[in-house]
DSSP file (Angstrom, degrees, kcal/mol; ACC not computed):
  #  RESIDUE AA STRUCTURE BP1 BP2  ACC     N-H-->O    O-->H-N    N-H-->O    O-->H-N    TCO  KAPPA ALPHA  PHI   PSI    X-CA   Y-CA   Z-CA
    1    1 A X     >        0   0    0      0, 0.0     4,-1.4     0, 0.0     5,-0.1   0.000 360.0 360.0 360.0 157.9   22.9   39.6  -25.3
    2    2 A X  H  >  +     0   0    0      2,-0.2     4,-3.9     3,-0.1     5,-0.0   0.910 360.0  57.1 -54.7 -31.9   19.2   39.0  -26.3
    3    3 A X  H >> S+     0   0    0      1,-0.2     3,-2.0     2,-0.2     4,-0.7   0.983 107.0  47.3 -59.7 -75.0   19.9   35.7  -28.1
    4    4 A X  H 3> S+     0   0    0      2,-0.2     4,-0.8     1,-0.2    -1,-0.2   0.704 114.1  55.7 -44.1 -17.0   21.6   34.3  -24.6
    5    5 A X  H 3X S+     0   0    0     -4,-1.4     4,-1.2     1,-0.1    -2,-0.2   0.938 110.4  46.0 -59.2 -43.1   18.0   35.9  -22.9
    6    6 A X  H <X S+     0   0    0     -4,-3.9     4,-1.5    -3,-2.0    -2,-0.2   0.631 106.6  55.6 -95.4  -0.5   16.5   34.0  -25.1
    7    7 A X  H  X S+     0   0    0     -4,-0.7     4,-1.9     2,-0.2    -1,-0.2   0.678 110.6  41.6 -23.6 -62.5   18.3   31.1  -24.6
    8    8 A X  H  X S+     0   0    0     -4,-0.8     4,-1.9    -5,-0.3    -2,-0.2   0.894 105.4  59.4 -81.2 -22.3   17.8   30.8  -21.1
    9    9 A X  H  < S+     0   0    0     -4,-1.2     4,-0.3     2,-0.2    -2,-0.2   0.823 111.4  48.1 -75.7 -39.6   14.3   31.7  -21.0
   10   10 A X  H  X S+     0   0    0     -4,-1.5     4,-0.8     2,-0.2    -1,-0.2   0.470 109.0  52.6 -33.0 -34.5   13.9   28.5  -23.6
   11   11 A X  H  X S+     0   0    0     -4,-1.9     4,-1.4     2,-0.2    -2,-0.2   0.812 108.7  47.8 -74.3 -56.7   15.9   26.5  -21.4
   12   12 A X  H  X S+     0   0    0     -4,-1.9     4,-1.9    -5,-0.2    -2,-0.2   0.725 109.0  55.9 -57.6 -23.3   13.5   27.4  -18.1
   13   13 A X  H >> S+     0   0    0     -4,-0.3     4,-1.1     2,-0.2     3,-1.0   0.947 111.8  44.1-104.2 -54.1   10.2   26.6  -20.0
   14   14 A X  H 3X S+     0   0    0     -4,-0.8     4,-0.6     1,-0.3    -2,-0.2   0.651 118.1  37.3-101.2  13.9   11.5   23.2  -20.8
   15   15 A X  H 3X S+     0   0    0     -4,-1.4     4,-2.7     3,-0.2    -1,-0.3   0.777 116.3  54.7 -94.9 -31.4   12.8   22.3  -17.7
   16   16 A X  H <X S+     0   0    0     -4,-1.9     4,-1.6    -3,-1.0    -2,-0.2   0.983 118.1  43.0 -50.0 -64.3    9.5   24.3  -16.3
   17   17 A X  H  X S+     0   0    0     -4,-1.1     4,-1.0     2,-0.3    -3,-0.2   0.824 115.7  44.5 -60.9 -56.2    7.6   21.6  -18.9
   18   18 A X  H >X S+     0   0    0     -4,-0.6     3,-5.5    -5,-0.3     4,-1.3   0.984 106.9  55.4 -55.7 -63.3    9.5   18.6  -18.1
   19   19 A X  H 3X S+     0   0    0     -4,-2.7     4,-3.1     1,-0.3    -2,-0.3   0.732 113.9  49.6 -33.4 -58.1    9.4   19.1  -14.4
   20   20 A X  H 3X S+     0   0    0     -4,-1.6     4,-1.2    51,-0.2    -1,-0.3   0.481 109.7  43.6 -43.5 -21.4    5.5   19.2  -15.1
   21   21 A X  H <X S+     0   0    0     -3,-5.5     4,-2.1    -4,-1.0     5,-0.4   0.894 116.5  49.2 -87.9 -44.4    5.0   16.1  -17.3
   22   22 A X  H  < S+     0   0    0     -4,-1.3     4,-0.4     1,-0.2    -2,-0.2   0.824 114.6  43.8 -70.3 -24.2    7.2   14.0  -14.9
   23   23 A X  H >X S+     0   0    0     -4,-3.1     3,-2.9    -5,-0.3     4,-1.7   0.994 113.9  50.4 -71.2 -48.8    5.5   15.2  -11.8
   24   24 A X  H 3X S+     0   0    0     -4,-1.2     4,-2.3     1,-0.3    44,-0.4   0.761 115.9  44.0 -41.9 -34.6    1.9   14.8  -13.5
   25   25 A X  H 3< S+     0   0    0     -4,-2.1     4,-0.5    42,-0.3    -1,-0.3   0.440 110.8  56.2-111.3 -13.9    2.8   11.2  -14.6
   26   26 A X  H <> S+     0   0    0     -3,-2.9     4,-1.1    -4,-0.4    -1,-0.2   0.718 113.9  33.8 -79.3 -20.4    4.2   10.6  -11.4
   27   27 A X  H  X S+     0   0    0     -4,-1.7     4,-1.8     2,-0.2    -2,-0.2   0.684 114.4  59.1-109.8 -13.2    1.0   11.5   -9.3
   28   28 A X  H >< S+     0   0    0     -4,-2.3     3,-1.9    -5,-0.3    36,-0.4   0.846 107.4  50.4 -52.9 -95.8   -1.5   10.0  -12.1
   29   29 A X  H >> S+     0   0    0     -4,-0.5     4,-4.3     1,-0.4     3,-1.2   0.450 114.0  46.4 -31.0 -54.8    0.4    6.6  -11.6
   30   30 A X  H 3X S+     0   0    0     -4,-1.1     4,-1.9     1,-0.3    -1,-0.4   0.979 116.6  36.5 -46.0 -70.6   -0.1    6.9   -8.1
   31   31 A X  H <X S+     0   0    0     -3,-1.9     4,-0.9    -4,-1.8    -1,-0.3   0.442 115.2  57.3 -85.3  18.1   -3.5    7.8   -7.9
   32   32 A X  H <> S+     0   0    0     -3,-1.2     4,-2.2    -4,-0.2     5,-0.3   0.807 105.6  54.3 -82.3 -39.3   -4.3    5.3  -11.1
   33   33 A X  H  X S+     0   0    0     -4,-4.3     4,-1.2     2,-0.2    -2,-0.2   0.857 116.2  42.2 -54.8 -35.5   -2.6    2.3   -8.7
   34   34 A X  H >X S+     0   0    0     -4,-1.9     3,-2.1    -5,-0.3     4,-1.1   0.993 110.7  47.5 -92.9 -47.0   -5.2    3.4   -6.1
   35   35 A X  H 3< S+     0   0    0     -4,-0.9     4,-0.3     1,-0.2    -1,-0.2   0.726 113.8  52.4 -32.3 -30.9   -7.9    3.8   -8.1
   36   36 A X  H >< S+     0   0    0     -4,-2.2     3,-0.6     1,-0.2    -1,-0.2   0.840 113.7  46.1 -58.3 -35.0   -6.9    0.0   -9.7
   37   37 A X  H << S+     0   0    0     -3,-2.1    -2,-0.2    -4,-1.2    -1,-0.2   0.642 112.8  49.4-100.1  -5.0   -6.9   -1.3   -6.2
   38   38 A X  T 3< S+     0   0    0     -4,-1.1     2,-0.3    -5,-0.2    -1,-0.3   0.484  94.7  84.9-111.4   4.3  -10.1    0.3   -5.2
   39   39 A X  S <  S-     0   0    0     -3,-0.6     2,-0.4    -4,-0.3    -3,-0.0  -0.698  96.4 -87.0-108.1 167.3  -12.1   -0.8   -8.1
   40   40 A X        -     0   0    0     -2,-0.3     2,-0.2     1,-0.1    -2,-0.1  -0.598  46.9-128.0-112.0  98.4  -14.0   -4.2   -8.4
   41   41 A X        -     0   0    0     -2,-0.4    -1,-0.1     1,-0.1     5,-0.1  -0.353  29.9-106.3 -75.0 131.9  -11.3   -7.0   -9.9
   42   42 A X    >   -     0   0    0     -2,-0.2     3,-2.4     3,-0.1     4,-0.1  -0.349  29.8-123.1 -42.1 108.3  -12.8   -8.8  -13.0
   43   43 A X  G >  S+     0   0    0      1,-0.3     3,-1.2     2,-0.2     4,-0.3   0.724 114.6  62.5 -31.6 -38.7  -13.7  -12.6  -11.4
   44   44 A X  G 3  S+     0   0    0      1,-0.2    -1,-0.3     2,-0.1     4,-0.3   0.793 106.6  44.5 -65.0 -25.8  -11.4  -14.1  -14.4
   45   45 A X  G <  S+     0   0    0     -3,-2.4    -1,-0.2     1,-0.1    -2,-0.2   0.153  87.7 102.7-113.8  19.9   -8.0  -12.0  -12.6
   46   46 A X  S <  S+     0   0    0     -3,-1.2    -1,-0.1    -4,-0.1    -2,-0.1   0.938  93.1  15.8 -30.2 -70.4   -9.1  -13.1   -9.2
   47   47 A X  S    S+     0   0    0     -4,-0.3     2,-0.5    -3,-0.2    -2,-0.1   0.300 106.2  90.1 -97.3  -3.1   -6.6  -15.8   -8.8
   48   48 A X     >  -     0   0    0     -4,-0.3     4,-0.9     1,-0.1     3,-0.1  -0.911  55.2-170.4 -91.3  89.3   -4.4  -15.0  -11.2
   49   49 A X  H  > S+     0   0    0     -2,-0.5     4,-1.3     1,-0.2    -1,-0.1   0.849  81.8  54.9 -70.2 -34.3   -1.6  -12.4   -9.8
   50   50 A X  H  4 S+     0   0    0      2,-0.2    -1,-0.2     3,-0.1     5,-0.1   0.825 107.8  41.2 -89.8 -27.2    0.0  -11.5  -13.2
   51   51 A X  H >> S+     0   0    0      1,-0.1     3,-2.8     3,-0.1     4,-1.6   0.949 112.7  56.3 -52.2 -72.6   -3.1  -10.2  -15.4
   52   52 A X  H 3X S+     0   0    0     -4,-0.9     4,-2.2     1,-0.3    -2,-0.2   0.510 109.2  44.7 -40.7 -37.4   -4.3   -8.4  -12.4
   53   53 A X  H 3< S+     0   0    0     -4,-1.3    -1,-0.3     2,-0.3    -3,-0.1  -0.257 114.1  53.8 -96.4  15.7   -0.5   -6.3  -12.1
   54   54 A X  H <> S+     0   0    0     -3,-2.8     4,-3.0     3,-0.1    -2,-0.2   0.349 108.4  45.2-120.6 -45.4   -0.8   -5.8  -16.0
   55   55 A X  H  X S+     0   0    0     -4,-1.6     4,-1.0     2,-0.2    -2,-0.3   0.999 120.9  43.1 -73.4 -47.0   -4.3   -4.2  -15.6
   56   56 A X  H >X S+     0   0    0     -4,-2.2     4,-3.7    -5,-0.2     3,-1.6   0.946 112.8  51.2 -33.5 -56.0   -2.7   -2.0  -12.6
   57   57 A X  H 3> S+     0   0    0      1,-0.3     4,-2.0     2,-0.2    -1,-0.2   0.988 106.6  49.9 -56.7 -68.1   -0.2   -1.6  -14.4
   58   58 A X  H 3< S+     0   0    0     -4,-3.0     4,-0.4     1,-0.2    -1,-0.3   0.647 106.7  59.2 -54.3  -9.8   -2.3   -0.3  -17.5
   59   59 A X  H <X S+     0   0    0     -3,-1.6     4,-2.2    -4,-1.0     3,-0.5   0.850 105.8  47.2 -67.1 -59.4   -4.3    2.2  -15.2
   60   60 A X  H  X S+     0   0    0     -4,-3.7     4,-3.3    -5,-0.3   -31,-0.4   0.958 104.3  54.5 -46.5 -54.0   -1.3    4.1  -14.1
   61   61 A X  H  X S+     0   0    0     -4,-2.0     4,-3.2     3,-0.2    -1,-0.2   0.777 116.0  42.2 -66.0 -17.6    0.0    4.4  -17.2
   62   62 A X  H  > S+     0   0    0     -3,-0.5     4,-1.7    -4,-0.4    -2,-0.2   0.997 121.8  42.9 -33.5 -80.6   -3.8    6.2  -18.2
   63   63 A X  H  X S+     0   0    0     -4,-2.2     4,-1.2     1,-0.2    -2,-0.2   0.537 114.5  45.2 -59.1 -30.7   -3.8    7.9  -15.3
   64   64 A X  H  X S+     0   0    0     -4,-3.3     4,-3.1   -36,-0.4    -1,-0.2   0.962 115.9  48.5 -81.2 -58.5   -0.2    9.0  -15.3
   65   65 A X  H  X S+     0   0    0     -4,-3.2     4,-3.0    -5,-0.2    -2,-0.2   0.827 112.5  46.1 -54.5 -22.1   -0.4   10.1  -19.3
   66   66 A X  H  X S+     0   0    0     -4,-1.7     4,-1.7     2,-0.2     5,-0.3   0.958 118.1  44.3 -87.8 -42.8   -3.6   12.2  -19.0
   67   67 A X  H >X S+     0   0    0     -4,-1.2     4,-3.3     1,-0.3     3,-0.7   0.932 118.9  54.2 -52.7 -46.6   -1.9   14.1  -15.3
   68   68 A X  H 3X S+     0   0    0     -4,-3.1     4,-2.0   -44,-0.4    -1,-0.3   0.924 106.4  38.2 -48.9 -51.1    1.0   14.3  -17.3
   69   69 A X  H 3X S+     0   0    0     -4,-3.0     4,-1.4     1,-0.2    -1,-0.2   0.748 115.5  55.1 -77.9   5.1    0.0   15.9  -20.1
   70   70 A X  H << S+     0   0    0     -4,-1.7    30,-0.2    -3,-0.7    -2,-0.2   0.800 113.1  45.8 -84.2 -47.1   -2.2   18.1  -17.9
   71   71 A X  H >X S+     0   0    0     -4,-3.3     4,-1.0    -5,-0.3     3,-0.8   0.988 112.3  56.9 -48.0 -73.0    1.2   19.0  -15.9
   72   72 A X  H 3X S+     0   0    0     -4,-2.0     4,-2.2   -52,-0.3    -2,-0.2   0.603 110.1  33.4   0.4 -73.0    2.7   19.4  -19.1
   73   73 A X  H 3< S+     0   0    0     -4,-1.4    27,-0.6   -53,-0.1    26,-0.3   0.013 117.0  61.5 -98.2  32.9    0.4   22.3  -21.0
   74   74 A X  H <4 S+     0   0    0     -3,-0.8    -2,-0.2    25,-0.2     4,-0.2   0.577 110.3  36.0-111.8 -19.4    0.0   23.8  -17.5
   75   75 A X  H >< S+     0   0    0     -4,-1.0     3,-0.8     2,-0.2     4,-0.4   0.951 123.2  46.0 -85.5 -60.1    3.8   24.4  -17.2
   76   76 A X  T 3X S+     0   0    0     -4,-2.2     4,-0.9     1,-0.3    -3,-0.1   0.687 111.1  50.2 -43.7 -47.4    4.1   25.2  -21.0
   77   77 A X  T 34 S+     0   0    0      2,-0.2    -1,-0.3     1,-0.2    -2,-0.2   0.142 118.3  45.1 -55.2  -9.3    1.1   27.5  -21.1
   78   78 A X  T <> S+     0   0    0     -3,-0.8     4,-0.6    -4,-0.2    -1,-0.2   0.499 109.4  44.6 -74.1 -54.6    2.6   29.0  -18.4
   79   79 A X  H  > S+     0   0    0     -4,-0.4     4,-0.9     2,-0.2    -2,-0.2   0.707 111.9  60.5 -98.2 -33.1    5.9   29.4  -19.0
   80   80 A X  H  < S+     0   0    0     -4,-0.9     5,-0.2     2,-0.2    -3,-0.1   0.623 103.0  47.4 -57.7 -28.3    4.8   30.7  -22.6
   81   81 A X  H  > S+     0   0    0      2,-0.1     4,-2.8     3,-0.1     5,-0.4   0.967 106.4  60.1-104.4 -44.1    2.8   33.7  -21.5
   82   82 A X  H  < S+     0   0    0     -4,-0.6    -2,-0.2     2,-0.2     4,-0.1   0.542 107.4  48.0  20.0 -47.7    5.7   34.7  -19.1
   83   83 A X  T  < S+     0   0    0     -4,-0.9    -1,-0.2     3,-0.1    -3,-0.2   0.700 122.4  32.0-110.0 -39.6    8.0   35.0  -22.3
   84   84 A X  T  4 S+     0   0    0      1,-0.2    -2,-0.2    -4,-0.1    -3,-0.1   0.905 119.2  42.6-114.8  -2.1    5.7   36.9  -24.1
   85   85 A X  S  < S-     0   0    0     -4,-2.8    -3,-0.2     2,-0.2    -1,-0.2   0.820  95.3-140.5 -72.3 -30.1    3.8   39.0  -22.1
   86   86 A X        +     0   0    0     -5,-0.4     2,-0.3     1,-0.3    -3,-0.1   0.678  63.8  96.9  84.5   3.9    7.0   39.8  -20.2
   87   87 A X        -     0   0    0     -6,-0.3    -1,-0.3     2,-0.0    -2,-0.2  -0.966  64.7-139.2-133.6 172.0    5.6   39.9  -16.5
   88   88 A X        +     0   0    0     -2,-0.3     2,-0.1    -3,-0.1    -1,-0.0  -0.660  52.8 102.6-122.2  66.6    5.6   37.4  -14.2
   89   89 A X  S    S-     0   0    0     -2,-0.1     4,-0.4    41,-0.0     3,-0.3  -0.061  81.6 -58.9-113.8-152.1    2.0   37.2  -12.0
   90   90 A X  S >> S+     0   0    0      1,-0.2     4,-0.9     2,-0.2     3,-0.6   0.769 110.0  73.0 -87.4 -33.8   -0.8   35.5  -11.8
   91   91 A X  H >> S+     0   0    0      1,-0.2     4,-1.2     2,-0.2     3,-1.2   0.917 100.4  60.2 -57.6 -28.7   -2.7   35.7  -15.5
   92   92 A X  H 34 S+     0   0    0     -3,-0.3    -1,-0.2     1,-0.3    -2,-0.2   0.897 103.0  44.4 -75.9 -20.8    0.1   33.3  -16.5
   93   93 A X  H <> S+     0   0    0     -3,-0.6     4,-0.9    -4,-0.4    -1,-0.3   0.346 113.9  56.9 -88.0  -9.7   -0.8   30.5  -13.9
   94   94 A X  H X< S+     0   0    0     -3,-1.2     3,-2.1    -4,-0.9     2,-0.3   0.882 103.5  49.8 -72.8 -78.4   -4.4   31.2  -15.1
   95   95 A X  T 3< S+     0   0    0     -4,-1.2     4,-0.3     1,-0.3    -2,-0.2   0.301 111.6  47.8 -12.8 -19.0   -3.7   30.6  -18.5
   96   96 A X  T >> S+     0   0    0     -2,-0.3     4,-2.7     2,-0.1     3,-1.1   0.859 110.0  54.4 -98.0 -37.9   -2.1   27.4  -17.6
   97   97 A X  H <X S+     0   0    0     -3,-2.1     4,-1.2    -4,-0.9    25,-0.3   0.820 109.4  43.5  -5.2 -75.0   -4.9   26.6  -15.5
   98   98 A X  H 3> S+     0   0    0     -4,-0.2     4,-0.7     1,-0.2    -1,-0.2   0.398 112.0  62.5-116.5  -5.9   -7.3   27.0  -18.0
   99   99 A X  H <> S+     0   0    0     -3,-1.1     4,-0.8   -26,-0.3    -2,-0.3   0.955 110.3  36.9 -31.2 -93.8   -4.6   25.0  -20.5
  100  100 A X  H  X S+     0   0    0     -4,-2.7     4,-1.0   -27,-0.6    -2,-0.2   0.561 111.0  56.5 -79.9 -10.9   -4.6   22.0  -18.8
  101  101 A X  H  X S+     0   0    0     -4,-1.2     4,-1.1    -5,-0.3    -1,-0.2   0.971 112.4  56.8 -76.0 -52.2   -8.8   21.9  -17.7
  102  102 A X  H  X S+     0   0    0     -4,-0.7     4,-1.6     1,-0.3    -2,-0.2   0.657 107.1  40.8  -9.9 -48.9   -8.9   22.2  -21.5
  103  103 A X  H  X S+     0   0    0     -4,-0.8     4,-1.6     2,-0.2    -1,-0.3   0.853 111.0  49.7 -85.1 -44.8   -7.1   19.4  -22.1
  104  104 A X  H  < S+     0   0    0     -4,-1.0     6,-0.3    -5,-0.2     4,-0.2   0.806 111.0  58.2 -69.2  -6.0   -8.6   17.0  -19.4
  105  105 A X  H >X>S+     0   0    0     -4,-1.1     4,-2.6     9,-0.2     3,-1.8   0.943 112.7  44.8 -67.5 -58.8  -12.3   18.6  -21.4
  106  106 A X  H ><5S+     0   0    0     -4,-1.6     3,-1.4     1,-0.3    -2,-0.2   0.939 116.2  43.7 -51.2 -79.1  -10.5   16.9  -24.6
  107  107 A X  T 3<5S+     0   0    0     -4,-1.6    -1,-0.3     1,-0.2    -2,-0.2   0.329 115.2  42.0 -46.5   1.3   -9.4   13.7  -23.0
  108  108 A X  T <45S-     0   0    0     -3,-1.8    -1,-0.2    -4,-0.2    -2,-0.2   0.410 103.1-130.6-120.7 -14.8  -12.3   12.6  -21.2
  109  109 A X  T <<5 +     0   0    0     -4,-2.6     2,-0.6    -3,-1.4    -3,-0.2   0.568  69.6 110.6 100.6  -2.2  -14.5   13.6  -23.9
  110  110 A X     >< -     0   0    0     -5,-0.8     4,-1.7    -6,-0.3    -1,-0.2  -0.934  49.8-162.0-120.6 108.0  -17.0   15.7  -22.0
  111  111 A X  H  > S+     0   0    0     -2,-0.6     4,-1.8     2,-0.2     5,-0.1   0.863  88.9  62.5 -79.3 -15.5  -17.0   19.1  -22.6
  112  112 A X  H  > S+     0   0    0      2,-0.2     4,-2.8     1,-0.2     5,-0.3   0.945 108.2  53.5 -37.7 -68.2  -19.0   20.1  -19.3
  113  113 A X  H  > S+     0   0    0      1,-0.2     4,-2.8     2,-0.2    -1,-0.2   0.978 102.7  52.4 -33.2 -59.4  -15.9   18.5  -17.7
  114  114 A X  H  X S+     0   0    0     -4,-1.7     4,-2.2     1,-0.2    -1,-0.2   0.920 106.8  50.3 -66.0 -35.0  -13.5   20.5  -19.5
  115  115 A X  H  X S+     0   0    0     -4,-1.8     4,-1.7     2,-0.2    -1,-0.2   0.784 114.8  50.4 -74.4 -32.0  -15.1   23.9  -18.5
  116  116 A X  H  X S+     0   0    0     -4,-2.8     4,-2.5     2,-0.2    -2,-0.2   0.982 107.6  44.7 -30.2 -82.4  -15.0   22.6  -14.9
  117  117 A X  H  X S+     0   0    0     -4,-2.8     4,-2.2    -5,-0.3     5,-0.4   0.845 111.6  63.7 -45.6 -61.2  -11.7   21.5  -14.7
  118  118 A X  H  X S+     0   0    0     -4,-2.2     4,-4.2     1,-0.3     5,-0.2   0.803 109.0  37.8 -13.5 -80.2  -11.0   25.1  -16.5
  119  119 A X  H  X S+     0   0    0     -4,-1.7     4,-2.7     1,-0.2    -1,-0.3   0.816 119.4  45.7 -49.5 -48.7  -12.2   27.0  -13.8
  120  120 A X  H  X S+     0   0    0     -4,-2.5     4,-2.7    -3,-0.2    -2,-0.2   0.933 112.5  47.9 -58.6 -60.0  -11.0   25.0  -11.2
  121  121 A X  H  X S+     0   0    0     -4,-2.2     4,-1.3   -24,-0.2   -24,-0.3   0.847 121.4  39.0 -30.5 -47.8   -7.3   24.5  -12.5
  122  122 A X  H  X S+     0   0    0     -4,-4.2     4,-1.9    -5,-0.4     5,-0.2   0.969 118.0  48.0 -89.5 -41.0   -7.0   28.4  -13.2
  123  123 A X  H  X S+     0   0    0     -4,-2.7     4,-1.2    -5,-0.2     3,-0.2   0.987 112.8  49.0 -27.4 -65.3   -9.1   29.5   -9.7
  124  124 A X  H >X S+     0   0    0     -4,-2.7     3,-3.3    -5,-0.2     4,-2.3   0.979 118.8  46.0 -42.8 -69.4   -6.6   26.8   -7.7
  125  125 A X  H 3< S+     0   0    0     -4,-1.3     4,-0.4     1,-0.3    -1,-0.2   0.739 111.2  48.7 -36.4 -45.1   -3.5   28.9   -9.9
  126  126 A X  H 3< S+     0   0    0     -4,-1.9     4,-0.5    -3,-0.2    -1,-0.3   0.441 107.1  52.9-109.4  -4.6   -4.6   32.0   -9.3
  127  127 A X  H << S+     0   0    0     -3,-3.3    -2,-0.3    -4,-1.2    -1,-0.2   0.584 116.5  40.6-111.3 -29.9   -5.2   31.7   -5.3
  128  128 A X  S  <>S+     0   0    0     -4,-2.3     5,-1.1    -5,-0.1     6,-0.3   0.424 108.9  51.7-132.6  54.7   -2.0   30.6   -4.8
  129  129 A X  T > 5S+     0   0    0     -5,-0.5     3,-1.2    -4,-0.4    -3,-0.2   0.777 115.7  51.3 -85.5 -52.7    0.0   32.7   -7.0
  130  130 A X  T 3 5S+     0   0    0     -4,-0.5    -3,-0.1     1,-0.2    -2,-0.1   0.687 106.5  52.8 -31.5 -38.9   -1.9   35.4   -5.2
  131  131 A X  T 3 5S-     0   0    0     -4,-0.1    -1,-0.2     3,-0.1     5,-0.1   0.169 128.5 -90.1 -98.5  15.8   -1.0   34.0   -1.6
  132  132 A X  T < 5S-     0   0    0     -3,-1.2    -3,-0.2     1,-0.1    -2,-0.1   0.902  71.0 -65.3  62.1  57.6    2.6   34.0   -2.3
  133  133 A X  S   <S+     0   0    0     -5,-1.1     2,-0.3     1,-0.1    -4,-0.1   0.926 116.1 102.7   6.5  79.8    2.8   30.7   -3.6
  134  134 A X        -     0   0    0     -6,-0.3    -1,-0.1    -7,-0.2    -3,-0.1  -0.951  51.3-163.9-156.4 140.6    1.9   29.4   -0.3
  135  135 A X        +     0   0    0     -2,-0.3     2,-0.1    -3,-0.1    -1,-0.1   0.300  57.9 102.0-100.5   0.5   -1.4   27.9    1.0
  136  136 A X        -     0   0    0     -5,-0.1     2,-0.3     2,-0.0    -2,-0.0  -0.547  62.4-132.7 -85.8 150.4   -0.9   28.0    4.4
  137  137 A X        -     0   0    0      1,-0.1     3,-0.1    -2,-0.1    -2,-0.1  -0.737  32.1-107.9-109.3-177.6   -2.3   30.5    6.9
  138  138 A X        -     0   0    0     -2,-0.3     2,-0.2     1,-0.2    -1,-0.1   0.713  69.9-133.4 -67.7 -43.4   -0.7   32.3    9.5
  139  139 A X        -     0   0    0      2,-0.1     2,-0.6     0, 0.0    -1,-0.2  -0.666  34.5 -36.3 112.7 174.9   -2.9   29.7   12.3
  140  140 A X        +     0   0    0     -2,-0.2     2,-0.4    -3,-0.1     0, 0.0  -0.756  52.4 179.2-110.5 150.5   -4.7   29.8   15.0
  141  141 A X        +     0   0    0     -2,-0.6    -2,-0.1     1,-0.1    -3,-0.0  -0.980  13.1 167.1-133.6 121.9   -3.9   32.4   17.8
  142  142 A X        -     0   0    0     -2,-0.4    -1,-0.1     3,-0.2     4,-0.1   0.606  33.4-142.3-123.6 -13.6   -5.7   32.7   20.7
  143  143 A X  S    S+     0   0    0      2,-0.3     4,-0.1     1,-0.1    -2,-0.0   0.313  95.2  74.2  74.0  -3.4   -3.5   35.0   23.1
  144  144 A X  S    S+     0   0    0      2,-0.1     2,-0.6     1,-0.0    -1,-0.1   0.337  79.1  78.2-130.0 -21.3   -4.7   32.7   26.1
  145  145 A X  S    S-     0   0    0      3,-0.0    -2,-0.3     1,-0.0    -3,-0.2  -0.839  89.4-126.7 -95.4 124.7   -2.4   29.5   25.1
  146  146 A X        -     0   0    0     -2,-0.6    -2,-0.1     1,-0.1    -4,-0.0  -0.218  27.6 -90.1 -79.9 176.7    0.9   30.3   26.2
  147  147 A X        -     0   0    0      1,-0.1     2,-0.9    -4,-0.1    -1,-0.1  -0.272  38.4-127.3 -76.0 144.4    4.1   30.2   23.7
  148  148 A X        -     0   0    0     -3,-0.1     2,-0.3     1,-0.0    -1,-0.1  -0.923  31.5-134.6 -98.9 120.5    5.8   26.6   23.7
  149  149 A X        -     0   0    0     -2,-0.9     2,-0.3     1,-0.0    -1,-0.0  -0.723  21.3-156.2 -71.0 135.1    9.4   27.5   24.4
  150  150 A X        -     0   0    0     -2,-0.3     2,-0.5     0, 0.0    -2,-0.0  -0.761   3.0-151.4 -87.3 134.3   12.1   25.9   22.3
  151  151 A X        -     0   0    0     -2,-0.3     2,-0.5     3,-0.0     0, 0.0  -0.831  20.6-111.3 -59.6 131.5   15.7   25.2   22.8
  152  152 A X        -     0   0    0     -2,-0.5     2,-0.3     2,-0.0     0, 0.0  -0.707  25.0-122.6 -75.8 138.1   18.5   24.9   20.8
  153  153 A X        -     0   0    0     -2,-0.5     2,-0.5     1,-0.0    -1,-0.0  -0.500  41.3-175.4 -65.2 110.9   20.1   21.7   20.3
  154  154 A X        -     0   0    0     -2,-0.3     2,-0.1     2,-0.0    -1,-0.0  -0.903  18.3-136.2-126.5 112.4   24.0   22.9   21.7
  155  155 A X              0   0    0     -2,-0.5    -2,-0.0     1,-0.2     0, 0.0  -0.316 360.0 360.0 -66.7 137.8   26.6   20.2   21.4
  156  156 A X              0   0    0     -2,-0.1    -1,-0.2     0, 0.0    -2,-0.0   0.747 360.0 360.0 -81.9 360.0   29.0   19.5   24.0
């Protein structure tokens, strides 16, 4: 029935939308802990181990909420033009793209930023929705290096 379409399609955007905040907020945290450890520790949290691991601590969670929420309206925006355009291609991954540079415009306060990030978030989207979600290419092939033969592993 339509109702159970629309059910499920409700159900996929907000698992699409969780999966997206918890990865963003998992790879902000990460790259706020290196950004903590790579920035210049205040002489008062020198010797002191447990401020210094409360201001790490307080980077990730920055760094993880703004990638999160970025994940977050990239997924939504995403999964939201899908449901109501009805196709499934590439304009929807712009649109999230251009979602979540939007957002990182808001949060950093700069709109020059935001218009960046725009382009770049929906470009990135749209290159490899386009490539079959895949970035890799085919390699290099030279015809003059011969083929590494494999085995198979056959147990006795």
């Amino acid at each position: 029935s339509p109702q159970e379409s629309f059910d499920e399609d409700e159900q996929g955007c907000l698992l699409k939308a969780g999966k997206g905040l918890v990865t963003g907020f998992m790879t902000g945290s990460l790259l706020g802990a290196i950004f903590s450890n790579w920035s210049d520790v205040p002489v008062v949290l020198r010797d002191k181990p447990w401020p210094a691991l409360v201001r790490t601590g307080g980077v990730m969670v920055q760094h993880g909420s703004t990638l999160g929420a970025v994940g977050l309206a990239f997924a939504a925006v995403d999964c939201a033009s899908e449901s109501v355009r009805g196709e499934k291609d590439w304009v929807n991954g712009v649109l999230g793209g251009l979602a979540g540079g939007a957002l990182l415009g808001l949060r950093s306060g700069n709109p020059r930023l935001g218009v960046l990030s725009m382009g770049a978030l929906a470009a990135t989207s749209a290159v490899v929705d386009m490539s079959g979600h895949s970035l890799r290419g085919g390699g290099f092939r030279d015809e003059g290096t011969p083929v590494r033969r494999t085995f198979p592993y056959a147990p006795s």
